[in-house]
C-alpha positions, 0 to 999 in steps of 0.5 A: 626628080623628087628622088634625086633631090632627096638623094642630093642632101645625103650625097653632099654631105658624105663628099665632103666628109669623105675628102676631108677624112681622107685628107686627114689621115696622113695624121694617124699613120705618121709614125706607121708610115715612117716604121713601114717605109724606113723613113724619118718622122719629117719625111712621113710628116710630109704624108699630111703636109702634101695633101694640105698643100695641093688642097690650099693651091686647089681650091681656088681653081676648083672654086672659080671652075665651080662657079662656071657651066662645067661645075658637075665634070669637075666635081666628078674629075676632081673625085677622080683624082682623088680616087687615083691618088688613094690607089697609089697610096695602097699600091706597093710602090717606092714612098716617093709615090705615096706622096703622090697619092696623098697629094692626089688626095688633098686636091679632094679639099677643094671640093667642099666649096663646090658642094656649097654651090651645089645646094645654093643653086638646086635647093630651096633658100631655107634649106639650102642655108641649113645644108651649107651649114652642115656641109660646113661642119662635117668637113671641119670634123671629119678629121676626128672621124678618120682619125681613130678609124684609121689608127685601128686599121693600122694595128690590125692590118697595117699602113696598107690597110688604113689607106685601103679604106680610103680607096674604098670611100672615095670610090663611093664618092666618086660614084654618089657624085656620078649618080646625084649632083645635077648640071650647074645652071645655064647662063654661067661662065668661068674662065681661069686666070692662070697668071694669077693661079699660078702665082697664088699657089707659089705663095701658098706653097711658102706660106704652108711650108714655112708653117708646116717647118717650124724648126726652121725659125729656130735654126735658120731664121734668117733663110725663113724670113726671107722666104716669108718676105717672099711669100708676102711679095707674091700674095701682093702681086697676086692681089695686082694680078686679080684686080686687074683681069676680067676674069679674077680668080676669086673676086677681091673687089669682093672680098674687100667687102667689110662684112667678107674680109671681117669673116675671113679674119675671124677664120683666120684667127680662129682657125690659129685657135682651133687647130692649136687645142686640137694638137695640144690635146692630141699630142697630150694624150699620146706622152708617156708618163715618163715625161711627168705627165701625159697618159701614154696612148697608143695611136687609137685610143688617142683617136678616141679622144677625137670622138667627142670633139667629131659628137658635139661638133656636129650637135653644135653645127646641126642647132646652129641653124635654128639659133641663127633665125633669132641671133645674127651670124656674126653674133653666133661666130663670136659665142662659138669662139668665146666656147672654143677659147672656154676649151683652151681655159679648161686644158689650162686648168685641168688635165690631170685626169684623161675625162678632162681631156675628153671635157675640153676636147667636147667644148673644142668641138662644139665650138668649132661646130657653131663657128663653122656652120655660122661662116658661110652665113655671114659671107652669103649674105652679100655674095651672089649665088654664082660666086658661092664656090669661088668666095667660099673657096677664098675662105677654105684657103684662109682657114686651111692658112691658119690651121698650119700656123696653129700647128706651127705655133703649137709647134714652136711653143712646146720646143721652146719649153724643151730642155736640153737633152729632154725629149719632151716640153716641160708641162707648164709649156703646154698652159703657155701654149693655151693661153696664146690659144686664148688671145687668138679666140679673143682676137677672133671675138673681138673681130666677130663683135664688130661685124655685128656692130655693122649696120644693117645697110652696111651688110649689102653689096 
């Protein structure tokens, strides 16, 4: 028993660093999957944008399925279907099957609530917080892992061979899950409600492919506001549905609590933030000198620019539990966005020379570290122990929500500062795209703020 409980740390960790790396490597591969299948860029755009969506509209099912006695078999199902997905991806089948797999593969987000779960219920409550924290933190940053291991794999063996990787870890995954996570507690029941999930998953479909399709706001307004219309009546009838079945599938009445809604807005709007700087920087690094700025990087040694931001996130993530034994989470999810908005200061001031890049993506990633390792904090504390997968489940769909609106945004910014018959944005569009980051890491302090100016009684139930 001792060694399985040493070996339990470990093995969460790695799951939920293995399908959050696997999730993201449709980002590198985007114009390698375009050149190697003969498909447009938005069409191989869909290569990330699938696995996002079936990982937003998964991850409530598998929280509420978390929170009930059958949590281990849908922890191991679940890495199943992540592990046929990767198959499909390396298989020399048509790009429609590809698609299928990468979906396969995004279910694998849902899974990161349920590793929460895990070490809240089967280790001690100093421990377990720490853990949670971390598993918090390396799902935010395995992204910047993947990233330029994936894009090397690409120029020395081709699109295949980047996803075979994913085939092989995910496979150790499935197997480190078989052999470490232990029996939920008995005494749980969790049934889905279908109605609600169902309805829920086809608001988040809109909500994601509104923010993923950005050029439909420019060319078609009137069809996008009318989808958006749509999406919100269905987010409300989802709210109705849940308030009135026995078995919700996330607990609103919870979530209305102020300490809980206060967290999930601030990870919405700092999830717009963080998502933002990310692909500025990103898509920065990669423009040709020709456009008047940008480096020219190939797909790799852009990658590389993601280490920083993967290093120090985790630096910040791993100090972040023994700050928060002297200053409050919501203190320490404000600090984390003011360092995070400190990030989108410097890209605006400074990015001229490729080690500023390298500086403001550090800054970006020991931000988001703090930030993300602080969340689960503030929402635990008045969230019972088998409700743990559900409620951060509710919170991985928020953030995941406000990554593609950050997207979008960035998206929408840098085509309004286009020219006519110019391929890239005028330079300036990039500062305008910053300073928006900004206001949503003010916004998101500002939020933080005043969840620590609650009272101390006010935090519980």
């Amino acid at each position: 028993m001792r060694s399985e409980a040493r070996l339990l740390v470990p093995a969460l960790t790695f799951i939920a660093l293995t399908v959050a790396a696997v999730a993201s490597l449709g980002t590198p591969l985007i114009t390698s999957v375009a050149t190697s299948f003969h498909v447009s860029l938005d069409s191989a755009q869909w290569t990330l944008t699938v696995a996002l969506l079936s990982g937003a509209v998964a991850t409530p099912v598998l929280g509420r399925l978390g929170a009930g006695p059958h949590r281990r078999a849908t922890i191991l199902v679940t890495l199943a279907v992540v592990v046929a997905g990767s198959a499909l991806t390396v298989l020399p089948l048509p790009f429609a099957w590809l698609l299928v797999g990468r979906a396969a593969q995004g279910v694998g987000l849902g899974l990161t609530a349920l590793m929460m779960g895990v070490a809240r219920d089967h280790l001690p409550e100093e421990r377990s917080a720490a853990v949670i924290a971390l598993i918090s933190v390396v799902s935010i940053i395995g992204a910047g892992v993947g990233y330029p291991l994936a894009a090397l794999l690409v120029e020395l063996g081709g699109v295949r061979a980047a996803y075979g990787l994913g085939l092989v870890v995910t496979t150790a995954a499935l197997l480190t899950a078989w052999r470490s996570i232990p029996e939920a507690p008995e005494g749980r029941s969790a049934r889905v409600n279908v109605k609600g999930a169902v309805v829920l998953a086809a608001a988040l479909v809109l909500v994601l492919f509104l923010a993923g399709e950005p050029s439909l706001w420019s060319r078609h307004l009137a069809v996008a506001v009318g989808l958006a219309v749509v999406a919100a009546v269905l987010l409300c009838v989802w709210v109705v549905i849940e308030l009135r079945s026995t078995t919700p599938l996330v607990d609103v009445r919870a979530v209305r609590h102020p300490a809980v809604a206060g967290a999930n807005l601030a990870m919405f709007g700092g999830g717009i933030g963080m998502y933002l700087l990310l692909t500025l920087i990103t898509r920065y690094a990669q423009t040709p000198h020709g456009a008047g700025y940008g480096f020219g990087l190939t797909t790799f040694v852009a990658g590389l620019v993601l280490i920083p931001f993967s290093v120090l996130g985790f630096v910040g993530g791993k100090l972040t539990p023994r700050v928060r034994t002297r200053i409050a989470d919501p203190l320490l999810l404000a600090g984390s966005a003011v360092v995070v908005g400190g990030g989108f200061a410097l890209f605006a001031a400074a990015r001229s020379d490729l080690a500023e890049l390298f500086v403001a993506m550090g800054v970006l990633g020991f931000g988001v570290g703090g930030f993300s390792a602080a969340m689960p904090g503030v929402i635990l504390a008045v969230t019972p122990k088998s409700e743990t997968s559900s409620a951060m489940s509710f919170n991985y769909v928020v953030r995941s929500v406000g990554y593609s609106l950050g997207s979008a945004v960035g998206g929408l910014i840098l085509a309004a500062g286009t020219g006519p018959g110019h391929l890239f944005p005028d330079d300036s569009a990039y500062t305008t795209a910053a300073l928006v980051g900004i206001g949503a890491m003010a916004i998101t302090t500002l939020t933080s703020l005043a969840l620590a100016g609650r009272r101390p009684s006010e935090a519980n139930p």
